[in-house]
PLY file of the C-alpha trace (Angstrom):
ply
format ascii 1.0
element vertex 157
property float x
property float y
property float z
element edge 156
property int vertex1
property int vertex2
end_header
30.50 90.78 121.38
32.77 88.71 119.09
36.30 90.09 118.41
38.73 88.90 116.16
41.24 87.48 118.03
44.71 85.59 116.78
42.94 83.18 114.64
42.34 85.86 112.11
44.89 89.46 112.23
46.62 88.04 109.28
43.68 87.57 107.24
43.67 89.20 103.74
40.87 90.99 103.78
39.98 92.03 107.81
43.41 90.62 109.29
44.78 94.07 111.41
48.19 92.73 111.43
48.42 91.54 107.83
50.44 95.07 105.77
49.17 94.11 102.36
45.97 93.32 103.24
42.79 95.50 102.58
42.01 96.78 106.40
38.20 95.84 105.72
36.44 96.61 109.19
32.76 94.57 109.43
30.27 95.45 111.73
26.39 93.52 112.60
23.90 95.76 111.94
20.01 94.97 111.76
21.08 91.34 110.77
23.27 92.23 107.97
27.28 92.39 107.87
28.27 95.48 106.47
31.72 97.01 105.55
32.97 99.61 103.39
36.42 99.83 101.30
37.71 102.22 98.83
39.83 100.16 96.14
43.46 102.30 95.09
45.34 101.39 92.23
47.36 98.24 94.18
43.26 97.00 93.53
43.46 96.85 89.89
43.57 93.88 87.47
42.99 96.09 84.16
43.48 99.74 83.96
41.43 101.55 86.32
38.99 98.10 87.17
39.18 96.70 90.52
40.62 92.96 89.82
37.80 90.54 90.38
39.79 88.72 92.61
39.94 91.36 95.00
36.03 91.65 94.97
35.56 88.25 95.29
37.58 87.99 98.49
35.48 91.05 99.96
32.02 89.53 99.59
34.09 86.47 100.77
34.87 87.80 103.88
31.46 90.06 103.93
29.63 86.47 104.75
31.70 85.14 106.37
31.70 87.89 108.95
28.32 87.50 109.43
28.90 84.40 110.97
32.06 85.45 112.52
30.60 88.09 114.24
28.13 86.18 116.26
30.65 83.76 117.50
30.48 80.61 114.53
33.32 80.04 111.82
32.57 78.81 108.40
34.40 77.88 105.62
33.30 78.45 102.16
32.18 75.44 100.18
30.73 76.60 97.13
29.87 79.99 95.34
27.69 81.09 92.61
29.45 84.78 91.85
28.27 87.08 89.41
30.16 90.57 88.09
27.64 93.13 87.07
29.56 96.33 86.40
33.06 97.47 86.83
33.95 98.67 89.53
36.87 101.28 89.41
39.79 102.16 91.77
38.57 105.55 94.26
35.31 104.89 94.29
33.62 103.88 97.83
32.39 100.42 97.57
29.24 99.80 100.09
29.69 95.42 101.25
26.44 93.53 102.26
26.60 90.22 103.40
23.77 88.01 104.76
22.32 84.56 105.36
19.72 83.08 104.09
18.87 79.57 104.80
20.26 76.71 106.34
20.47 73.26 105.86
21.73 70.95 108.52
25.67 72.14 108.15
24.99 74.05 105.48
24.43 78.02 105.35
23.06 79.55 102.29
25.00 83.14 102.60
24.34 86.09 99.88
27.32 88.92 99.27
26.56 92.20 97.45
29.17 95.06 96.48
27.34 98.19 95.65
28.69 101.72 95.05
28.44 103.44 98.27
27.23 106.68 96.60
24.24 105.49 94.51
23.72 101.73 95.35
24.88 100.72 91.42
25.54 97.31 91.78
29.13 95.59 90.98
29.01 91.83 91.92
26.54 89.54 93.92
26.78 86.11 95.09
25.66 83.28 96.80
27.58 80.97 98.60
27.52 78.26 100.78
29.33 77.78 104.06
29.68 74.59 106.13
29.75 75.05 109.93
30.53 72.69 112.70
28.43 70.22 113.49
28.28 71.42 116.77
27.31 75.08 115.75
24.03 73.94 113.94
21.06 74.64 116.89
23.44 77.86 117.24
23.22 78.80 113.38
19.73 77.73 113.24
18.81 80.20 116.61
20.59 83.35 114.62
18.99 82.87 111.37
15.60 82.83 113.05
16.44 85.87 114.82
18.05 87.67 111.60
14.48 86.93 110.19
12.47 88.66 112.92
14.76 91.23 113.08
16.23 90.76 116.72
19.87 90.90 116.21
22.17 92.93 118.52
24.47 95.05 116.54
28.29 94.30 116.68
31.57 95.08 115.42
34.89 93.85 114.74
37.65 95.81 116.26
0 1
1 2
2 3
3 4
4 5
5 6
6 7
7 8
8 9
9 10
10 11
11 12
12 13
13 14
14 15
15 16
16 17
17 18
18 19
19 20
20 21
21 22
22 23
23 24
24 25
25 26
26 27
27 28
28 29
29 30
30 31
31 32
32 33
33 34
34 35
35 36
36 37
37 38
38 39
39 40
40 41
41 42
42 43
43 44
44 45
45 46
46 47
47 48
48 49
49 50
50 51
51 52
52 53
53 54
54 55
55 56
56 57
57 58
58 59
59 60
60 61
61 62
62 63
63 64
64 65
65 66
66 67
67 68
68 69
69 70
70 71
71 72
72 73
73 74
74 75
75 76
76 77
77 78
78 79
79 80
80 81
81 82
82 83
83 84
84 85
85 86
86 87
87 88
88 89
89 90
90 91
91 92
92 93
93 94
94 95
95 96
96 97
97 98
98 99
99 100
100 101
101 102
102 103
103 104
104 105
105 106
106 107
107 108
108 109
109 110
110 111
111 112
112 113
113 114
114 115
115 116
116 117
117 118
118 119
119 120
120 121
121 122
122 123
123 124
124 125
125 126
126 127
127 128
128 129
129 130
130 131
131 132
132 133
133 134
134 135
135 136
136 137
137 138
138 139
139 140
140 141
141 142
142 143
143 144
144 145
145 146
146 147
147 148
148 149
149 150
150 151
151 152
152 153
153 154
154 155
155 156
């Protein structure tokens, strides 16, 4: 199992050591990174509305983890992000990340943030990350086993 280790406890969103940050915990599960996080009013950008910046660096961090997790770092390169709904501070938001395709050192991710309660969803998107060129066979191994459904579930501590 892959830990976070120095590299990342100040990170924004998942960073353990970071005291403004947003605690997000991601876990592997059936081939999917999943989190949950409950926005408070620190979270807003109008009113009662979760800023979209905030959501943005969730499903961010939501694909990224999926990578993270089973030992590969990526770094975003591009991504397509669409806002559906509002989301608004106290309500439980449900995170989805996965992958999709990949393309030499490119990995086609996909985020979703749904309401945790009734699966309205907020914001999608789809991003590409580049990987190393020496974490390609790698990539390529765990996106054919995300497709037959033969990952091992895992969590970030």
């Amino acid at each position: 199992m892959t830990t976070p280790g120095a590299e990342s406890e100040n990170c924004f969103v998942c960073g353990s050591r970071n005291p403004i940050g947003l605690g997000i915990k991601f876990r592997l599960v059936n081939g999917l990174c999943r989190a949950e996080f409950t926005p408070d009013q620190n979270h807003t950008g109008w009113d009662t509305v979760v800023h979209g910046g905030i959501l943005f660096a969730a499903l961010d961090d939501v694909m990224a983890n999926w990578l993270y997790l089973q030992g590969l770092h990526g770094y975003t390169a591009r991504c397509d992000l669409r806002f559906r709904k509002p989301a608004r501070v106290g309500g439980t938001l449900a995170l989805v990340g996965r992958a999709l395709q990949q393309r030499g050192q490119l990995i086609t991710m996909q985020g979703r943030i749904e309401d945790a309660n009734d699966g309205t969803l907020f914001a999608e998107c789809e991003a590409g990350f580049m990987i190393p060129r020496d974490a390609v066979a790698k990539a390529a191994s765990l996106l054919a086993d995300a497709k037959a459904g033969s990952t091992e579930d895992r969590s970030a501590v």
